[in-house]
C-alpha positions as CSV (number, residue, x, y, z in Angstrom):
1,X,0.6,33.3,-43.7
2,X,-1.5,32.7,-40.3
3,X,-3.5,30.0,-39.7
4,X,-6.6,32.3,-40.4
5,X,-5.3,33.2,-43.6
6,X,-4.8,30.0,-45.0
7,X,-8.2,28.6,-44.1
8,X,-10.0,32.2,-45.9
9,X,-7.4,31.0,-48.9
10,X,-8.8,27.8,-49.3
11,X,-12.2,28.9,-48.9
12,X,-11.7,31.1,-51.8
13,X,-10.1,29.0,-54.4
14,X,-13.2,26.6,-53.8
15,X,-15.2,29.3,-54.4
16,X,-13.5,29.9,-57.9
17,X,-14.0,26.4,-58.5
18,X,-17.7,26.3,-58.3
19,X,-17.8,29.6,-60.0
20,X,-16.1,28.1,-63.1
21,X,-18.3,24.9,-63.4
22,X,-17.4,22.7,-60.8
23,X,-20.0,19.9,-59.7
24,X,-18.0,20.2,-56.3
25,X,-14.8,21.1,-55.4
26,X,-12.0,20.5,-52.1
27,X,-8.7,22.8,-51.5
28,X,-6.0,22.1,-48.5
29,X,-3.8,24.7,-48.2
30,X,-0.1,23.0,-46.0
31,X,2.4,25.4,-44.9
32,X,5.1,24.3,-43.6
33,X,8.3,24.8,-42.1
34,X,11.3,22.0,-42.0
35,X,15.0,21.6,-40.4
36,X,17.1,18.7,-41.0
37,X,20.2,17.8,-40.2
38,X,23.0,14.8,-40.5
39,X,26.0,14.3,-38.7
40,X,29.0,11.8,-38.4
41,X,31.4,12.4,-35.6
42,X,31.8,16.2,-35.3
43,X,30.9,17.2,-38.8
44,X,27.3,18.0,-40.1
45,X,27.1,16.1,-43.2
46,X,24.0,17.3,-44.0
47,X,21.5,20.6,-43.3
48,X,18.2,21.8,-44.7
49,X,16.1,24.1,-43.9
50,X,13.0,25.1,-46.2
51,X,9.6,26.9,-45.4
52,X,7.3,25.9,-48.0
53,X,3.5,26.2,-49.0
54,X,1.0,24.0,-51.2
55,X,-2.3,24.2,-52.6
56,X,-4.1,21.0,-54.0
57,X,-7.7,20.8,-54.8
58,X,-9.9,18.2,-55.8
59,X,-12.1,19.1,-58.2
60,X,-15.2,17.0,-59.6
61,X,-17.2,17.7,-63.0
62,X,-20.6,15.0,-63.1
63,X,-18.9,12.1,-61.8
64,X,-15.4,13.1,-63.0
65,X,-12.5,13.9,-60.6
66,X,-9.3,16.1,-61.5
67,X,-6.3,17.4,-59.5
68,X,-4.6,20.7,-58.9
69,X,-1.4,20.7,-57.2
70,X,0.8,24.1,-57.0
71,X,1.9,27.1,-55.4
72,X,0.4,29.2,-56.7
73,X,-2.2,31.6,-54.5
74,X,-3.8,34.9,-56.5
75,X,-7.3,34.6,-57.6
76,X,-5.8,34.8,-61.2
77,X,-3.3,31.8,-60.7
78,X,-6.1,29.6,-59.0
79,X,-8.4,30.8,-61.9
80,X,-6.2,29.8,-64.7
81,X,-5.5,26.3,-62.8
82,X,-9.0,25.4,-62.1
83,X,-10.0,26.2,-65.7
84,X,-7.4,24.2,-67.5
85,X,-8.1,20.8,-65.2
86,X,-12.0,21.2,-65.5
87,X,-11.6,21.3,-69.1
88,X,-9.4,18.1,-68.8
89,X,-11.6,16.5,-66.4
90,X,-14.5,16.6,-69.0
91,X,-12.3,13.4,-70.7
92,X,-11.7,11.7,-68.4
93,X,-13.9,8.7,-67.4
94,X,-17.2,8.7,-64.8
95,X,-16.9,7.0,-61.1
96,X,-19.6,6.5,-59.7
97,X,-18.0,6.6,-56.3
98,X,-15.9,9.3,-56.1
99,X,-17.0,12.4,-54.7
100,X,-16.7,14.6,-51.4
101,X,-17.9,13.3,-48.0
102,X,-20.9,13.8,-47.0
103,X,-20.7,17.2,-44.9
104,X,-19.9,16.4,-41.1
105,X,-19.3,19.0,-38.6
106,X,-16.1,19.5,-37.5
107,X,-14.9,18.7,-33.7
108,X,-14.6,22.1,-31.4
109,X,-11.7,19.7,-29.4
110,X,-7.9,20.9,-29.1
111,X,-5.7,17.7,-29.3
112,X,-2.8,19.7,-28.2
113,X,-0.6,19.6,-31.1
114,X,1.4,22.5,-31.5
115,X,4.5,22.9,-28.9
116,X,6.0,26.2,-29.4
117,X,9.4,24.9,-27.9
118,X,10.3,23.9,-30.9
119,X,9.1,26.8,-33.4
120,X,11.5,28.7,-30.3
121,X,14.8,26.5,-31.3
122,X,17.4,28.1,-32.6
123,X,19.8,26.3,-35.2
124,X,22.5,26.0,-33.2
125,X,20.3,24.0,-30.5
126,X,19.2,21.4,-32.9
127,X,22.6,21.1,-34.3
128,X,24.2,20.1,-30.6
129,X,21.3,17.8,-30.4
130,X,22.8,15.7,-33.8
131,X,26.6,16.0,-32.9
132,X,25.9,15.4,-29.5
133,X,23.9,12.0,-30.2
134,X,27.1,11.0,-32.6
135,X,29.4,12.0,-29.2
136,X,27.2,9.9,-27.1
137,X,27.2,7.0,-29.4
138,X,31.3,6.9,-29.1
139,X,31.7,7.6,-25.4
140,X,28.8,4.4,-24.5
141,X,30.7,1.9,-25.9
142,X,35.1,1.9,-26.7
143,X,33.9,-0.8,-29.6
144,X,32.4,1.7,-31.5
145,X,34.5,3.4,-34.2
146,X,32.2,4.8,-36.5
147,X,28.7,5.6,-37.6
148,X,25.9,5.5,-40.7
149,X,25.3,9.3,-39.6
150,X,22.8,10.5,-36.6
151,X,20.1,12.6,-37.9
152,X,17.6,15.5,-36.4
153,X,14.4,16.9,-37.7
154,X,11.8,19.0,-37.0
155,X,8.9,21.0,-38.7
156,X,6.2,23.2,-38.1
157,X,3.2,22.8,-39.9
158,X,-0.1,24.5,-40.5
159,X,-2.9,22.7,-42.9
160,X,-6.1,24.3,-43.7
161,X,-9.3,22.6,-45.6
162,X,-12.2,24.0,-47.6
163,X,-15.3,22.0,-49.6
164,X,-18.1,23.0,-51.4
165,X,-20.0,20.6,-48.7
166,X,-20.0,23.7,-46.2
167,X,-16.6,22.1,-44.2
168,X,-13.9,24.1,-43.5
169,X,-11.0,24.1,-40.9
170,X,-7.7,24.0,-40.2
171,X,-4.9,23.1,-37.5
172,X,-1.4,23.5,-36.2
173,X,0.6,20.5,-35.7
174,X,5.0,20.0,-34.9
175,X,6.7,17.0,-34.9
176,X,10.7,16.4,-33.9
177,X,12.4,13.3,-34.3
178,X,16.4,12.2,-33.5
179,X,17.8,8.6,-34.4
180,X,21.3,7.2,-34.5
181,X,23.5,4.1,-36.1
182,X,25.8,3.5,-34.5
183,X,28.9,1.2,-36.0
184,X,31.4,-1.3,-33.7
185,X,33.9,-3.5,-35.3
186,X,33.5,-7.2,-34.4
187,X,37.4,-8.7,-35.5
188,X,36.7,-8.0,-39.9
189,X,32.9,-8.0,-38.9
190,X,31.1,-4.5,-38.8
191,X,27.8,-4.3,-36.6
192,X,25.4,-2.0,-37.0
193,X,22.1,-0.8,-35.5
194,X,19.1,1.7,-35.4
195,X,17.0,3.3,-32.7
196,X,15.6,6.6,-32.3
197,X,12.5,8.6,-31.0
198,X,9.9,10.9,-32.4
199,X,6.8,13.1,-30.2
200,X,4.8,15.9,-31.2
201,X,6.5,18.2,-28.2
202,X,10.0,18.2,-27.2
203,X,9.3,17.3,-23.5
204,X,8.3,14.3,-25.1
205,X,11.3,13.0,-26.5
206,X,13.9,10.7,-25.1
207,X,17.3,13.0,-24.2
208,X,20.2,12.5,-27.4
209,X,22.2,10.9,-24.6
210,X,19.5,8.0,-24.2
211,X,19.2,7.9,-27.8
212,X,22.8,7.0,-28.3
213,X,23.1,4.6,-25.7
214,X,19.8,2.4,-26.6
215,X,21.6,2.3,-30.1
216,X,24.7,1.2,-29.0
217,X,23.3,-1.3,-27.2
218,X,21.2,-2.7,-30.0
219,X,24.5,-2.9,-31.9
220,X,27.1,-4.8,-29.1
221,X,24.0,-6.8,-28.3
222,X,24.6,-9.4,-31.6
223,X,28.2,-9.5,-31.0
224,X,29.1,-13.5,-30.9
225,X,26.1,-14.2,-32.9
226,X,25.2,-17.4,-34.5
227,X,22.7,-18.6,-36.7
228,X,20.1,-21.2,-34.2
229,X,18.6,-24.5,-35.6
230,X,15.7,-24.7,-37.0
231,X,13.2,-24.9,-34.4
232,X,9.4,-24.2,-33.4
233,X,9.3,-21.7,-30.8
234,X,8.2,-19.0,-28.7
235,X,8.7,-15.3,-30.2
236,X,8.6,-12.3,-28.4
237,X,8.8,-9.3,-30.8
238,X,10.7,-5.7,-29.1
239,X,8.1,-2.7,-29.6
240,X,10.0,-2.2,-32.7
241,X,9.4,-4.9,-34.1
242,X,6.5,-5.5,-33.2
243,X,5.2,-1.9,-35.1
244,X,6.3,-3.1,-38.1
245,X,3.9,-6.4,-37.8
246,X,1.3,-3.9,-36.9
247,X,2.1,-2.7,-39.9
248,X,1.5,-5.4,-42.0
249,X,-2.0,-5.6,-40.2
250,X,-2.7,-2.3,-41.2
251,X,-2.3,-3.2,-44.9
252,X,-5.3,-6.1,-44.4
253,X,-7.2,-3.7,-42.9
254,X,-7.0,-1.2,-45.5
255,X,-10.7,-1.2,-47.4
256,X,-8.1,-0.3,-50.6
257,X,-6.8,-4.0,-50.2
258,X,-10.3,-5.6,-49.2
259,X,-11.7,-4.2,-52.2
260,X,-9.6,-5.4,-54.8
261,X,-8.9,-8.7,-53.0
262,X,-5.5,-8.1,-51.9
263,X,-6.1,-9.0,-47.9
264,X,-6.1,-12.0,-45.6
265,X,-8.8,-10.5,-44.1
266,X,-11.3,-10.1,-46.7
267,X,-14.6,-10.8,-45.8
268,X,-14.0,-11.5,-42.3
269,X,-15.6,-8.8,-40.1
270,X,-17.2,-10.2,-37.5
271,X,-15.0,-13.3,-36.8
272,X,-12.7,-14.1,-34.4
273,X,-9.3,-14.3,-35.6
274,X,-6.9,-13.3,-32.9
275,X,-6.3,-14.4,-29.0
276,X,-8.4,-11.7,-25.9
277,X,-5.1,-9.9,-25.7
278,X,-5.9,-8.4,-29.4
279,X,-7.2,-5.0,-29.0
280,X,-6.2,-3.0,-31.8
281,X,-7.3,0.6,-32.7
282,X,-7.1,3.4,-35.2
283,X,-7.4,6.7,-32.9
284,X,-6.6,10.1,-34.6
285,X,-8.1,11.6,-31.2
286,X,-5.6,11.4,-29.2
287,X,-3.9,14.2,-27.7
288,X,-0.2,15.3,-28.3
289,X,-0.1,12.0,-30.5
290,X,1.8,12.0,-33.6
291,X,-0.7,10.2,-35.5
292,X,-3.5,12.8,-34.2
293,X,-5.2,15.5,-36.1
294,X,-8.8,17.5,-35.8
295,X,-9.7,16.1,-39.2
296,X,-8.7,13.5,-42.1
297,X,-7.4,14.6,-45.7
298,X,-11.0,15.0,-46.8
299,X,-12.4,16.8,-43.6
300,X,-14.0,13.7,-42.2
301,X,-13.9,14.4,-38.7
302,X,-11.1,12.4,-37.2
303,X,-12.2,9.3,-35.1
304,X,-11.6,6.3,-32.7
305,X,-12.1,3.1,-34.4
306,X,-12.1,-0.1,-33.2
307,X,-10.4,-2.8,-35.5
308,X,-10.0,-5.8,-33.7
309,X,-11.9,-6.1,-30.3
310,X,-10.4,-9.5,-28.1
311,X,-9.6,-10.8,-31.5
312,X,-12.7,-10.6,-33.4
313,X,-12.4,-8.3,-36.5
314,X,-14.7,-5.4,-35.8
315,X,-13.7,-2.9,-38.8
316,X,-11.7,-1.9,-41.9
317,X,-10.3,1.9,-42.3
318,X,-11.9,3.5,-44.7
319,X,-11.8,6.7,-46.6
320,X,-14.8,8.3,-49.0
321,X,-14.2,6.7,-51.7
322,X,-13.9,3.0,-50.7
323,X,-16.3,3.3,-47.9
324,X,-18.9,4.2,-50.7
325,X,-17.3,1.2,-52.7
326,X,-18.2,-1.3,-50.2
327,X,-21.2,-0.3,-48.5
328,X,-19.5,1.3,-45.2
329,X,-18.7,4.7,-43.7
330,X,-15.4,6.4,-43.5
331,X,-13.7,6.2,-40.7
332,X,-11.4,9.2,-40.9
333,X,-8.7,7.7,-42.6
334,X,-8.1,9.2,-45.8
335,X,-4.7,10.9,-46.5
336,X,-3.1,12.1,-50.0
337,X,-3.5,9.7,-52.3
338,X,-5.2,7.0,-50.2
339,X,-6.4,5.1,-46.8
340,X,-3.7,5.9,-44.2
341,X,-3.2,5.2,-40.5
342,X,-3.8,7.9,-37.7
343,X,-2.1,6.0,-34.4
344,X,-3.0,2.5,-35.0
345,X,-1.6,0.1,-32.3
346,X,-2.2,-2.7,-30.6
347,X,-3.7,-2.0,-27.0
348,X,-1.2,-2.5,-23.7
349,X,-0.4,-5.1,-21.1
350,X,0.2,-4.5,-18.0
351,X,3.6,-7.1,-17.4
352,X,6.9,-4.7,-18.2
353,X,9.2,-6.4,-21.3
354,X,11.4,-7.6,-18.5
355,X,8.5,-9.6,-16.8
356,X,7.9,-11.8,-20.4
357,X,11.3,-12.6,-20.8
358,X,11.3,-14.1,-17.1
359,X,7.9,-15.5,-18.2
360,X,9.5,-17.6,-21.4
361,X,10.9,-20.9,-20.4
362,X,12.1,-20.6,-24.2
363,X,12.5,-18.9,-27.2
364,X,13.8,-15.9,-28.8
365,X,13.5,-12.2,-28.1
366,X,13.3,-10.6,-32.2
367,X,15.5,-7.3,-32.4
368,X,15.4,-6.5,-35.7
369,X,13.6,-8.2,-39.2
370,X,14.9,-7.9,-42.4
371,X,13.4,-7.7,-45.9
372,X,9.9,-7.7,-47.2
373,X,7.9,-11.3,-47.4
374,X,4.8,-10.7,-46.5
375,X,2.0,-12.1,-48.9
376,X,-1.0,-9.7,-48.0
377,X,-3.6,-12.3,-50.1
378,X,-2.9,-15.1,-48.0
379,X,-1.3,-13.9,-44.6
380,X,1.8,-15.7,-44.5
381,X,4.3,-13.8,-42.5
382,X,8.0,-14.4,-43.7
383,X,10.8,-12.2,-42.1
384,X,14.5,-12.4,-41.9
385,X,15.5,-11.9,-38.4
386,X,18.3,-10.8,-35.6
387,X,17.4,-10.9,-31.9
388,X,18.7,-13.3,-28.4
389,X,17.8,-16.4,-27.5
390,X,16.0,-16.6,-24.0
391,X,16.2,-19.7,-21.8
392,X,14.4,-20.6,-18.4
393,X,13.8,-16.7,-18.3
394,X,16.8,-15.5,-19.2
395,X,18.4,-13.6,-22.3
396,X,21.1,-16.3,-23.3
397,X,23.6,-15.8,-26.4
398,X,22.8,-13.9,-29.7
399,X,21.1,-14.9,-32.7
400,X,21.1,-13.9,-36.1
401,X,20.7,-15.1,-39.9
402,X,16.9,-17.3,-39.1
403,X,13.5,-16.4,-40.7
404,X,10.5,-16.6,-38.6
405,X,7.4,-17.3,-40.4
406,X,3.5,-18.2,-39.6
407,X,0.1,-17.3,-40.8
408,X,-0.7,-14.1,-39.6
409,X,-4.4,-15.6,-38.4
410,X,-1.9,-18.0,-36.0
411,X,0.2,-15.3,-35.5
412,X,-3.2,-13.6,-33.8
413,X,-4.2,-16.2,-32.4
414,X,-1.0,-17.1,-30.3
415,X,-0.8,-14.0,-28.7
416,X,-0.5,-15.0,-25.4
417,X,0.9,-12.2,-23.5
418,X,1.5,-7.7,-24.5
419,X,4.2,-5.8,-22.7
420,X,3.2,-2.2,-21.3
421,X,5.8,-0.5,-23.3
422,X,3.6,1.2,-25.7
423,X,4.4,4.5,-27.0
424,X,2.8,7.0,-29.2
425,X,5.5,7.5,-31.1
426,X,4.7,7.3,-34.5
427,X,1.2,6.9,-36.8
428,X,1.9,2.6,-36.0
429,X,2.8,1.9,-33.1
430,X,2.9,-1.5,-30.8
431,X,4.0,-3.0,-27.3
432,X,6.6,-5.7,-27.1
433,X,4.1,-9.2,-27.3
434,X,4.9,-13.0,-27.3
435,X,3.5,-15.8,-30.2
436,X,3.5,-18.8,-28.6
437,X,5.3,-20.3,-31.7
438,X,6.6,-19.5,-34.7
439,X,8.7,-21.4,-37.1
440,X,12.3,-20.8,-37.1
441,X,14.5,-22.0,-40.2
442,X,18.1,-21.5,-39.2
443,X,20.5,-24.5,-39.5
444,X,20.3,-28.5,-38.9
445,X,21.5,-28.3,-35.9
446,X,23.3,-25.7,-33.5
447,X,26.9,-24.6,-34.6
């Protein structure tokens, strides 16, 4: 089914909908098409390759909502569907806020997110991309002797949108992603690691080869490792780590949390919380970005928004339903089922990773966090971590088995100084950034 096809389809099952009773009525049609594959050593552990189609509607009855999910397309099909769920909507109980968004005209913009380099791959070109990652992983290091598996994806997808508001659209979108974990025997000790890279077009993306090698060295890079004292320090967070406290941010920024009481930051728009190096944004403009798209779940037109502004809380994300809830407008960031991100990240510095390690008389550069601690009510930040101590400037032995903890508002507030190794490379994303302290609970004293 084209592109063209898919949005006429959606029109006409909305169509049905109203026809049958429907107050108002949403369909989004997604076809897709998806290769994945697993590899350890030579042999492909895993392969899957699937084209698939789905057609949900959201259908509303006087204040009632009901859902349609199949795949199922005929008039007749849609027909029978539609009837059954209006007939079941009529139990279930009025919202006041629910309902479509108010109609919007859709951007005329291209974001450029459709490479057909990768619709061109063949099988067997993907495949050498996995196996040759688990090669590379061997050859970069002799310590090395096995793997948790490499993996390679890809899909093409198309997703069209209809409403009874007079919005309809559609888009083309691909994605490819390649990771690797490497394993490297320390004595009876195993070490292990992750790293890999993800872009919209496959120009984009970091070669297998520098894949494997980035993982390798995030894996040797805690041999001799040792737990540190417990400490108050300076904590520079790798861009990796650092997206997953973006993250966390996101969550408190979610008007799905603010509503219901479950964020730090609830009730705080318009205050300054965090230091003039926090500029964080929700952008589903931007082109070739992985996080981009014309349009939200709902056909809100997608947006940039500005969440934190030099550290003063400027907005939540919304979608329809809780921007009605709490007095606001959406902002473009509904997705199945909720309030998701498009590319939200923390804005750039200009000083390279390298330049705030020199820059850190001392402290500790954070790898990897384990575990979930995280109390979205209050803000306290609580992770189990893995990373290098720095010294005068330099990266000095390895570290591991600490937790670094701090209110997230003195998280904010201590950022003192953002890398400019951001990339778009997934729907959170952040530079590498330094807190001026943290607390670190590791042992009495140094072993």
């Amino acid at each position: 089914m084209r592109e063209e096809e898919a949005r006429e389809r959606a029109q006409r099952a909305v169509e049905i909908a109203m026809a049958l009773g429907a107050s108002d009525a949403e369909a989004r049609i997604v076809l897709a098409r998806r290769f994945s594959a697993a590899a350890r050593g030579e042999r492909v552990t895993k392969l899957d390759l699937s084209e698939g189609r789905s057609l949900s509607m959201r259908l509303f009855l006087d204040g009632r909502k009901a859902m349609l999910v199949g795949t199922h397309w005929n008039d007749d099909e849609i027909r029978s569907g539609v009837a059954t769920v209006l007939e079941q909507a009529r139990y279930a109980a009025v919202d006041a806020f629910a309902g479509l968004p108010e109609a919007r005209a859709l951007p005329g913009i291209d974001l450029d997110l459709y490479d057909r380099a990768i619709e061109a791959r063949r099988d067997e070109e993907r495949l050498d991309d996995v196996r040759g990652v688990e090669r590379s992983i061997r050859e970069a290091d002799p310590r090395v002797d096995n793997s948790n598996g490499s993996q390679y994806s890809d899909a093409c997808v198309t997703m069209a949108l209809a409403n009874s508001r007079g919005v309809l659209g559609s888009y083309r979108g691909t994605q490819i992603g390649i990771s690797a974990s490497p394993v490297a025997s320390e004595g009876a000790f195993k070490r292990t690691a992750h790293y890999g890279s993800a872009a919209r077009f496959l120009a984009k993306m970091d070669a297998p080869e520098e894949i494997a090698r980035e993982a390798v060295r995030r894996t040797v890079a805690f041999y001799g490792a040792r737990k540190p004292k417990t400490q108050s320090t300076s904590i520079l967070f790798d861009r990796e780590v650092a997206a997953a406290v973006l993250d966390d941010i996101f969550s408190a920024c979610s008007a799905a949390n603010v509503a219901v009481g479950n964020s730090w930051l609830a009730g705080r728009t318009g205050e300054r919380i965090g230091s003039d190096l926090v500029d964080i944004f929700d952008d589903g403009t931007i082109p070739r970005s992985l996080g981009s798209s014309p349009f939200d779940a709902e056909g809100t037109p997608s947006q940039r928004t500005p969440v934190f502004e030099r550290g003063i809380l400027r907005s939540f994300l919304f979608d329809t339903y809780y921007a009605r809830r709490l007095g606001a407008q959406s902002t473009g960031n509904a997705v199945a089922g909720g309030i998701g991100p498009n590319t939200f990240f923390l804005a750039p510095g200009k000083a390279s990773l390298e330049e705030l390690i020199a820059s850190t008389k001392q402290g500790i550069l954070v790898l990897e966090t384990i575990g979930f601690a995280t109390e979205h009510a209050s803000g306290l930040y609580s992770r189990g971590a893995r990373g290098i101590a720095i010294r005068n400037g330099e990266l000095a032995e390895p570290l591991e088995e600490f937790t670094i903890a701090a209110p997230f508002p003195e998280m904010l507030a201590g950022i003192e100084a953002v890398a400019n190794d951001l990339k778009f490379d997934g729907s959170i994303t952040s530079p590498s950034f330094r807190v001026a302290e943290m607390q670190v609970s590791g042992s009495s004293s140094a072993s």
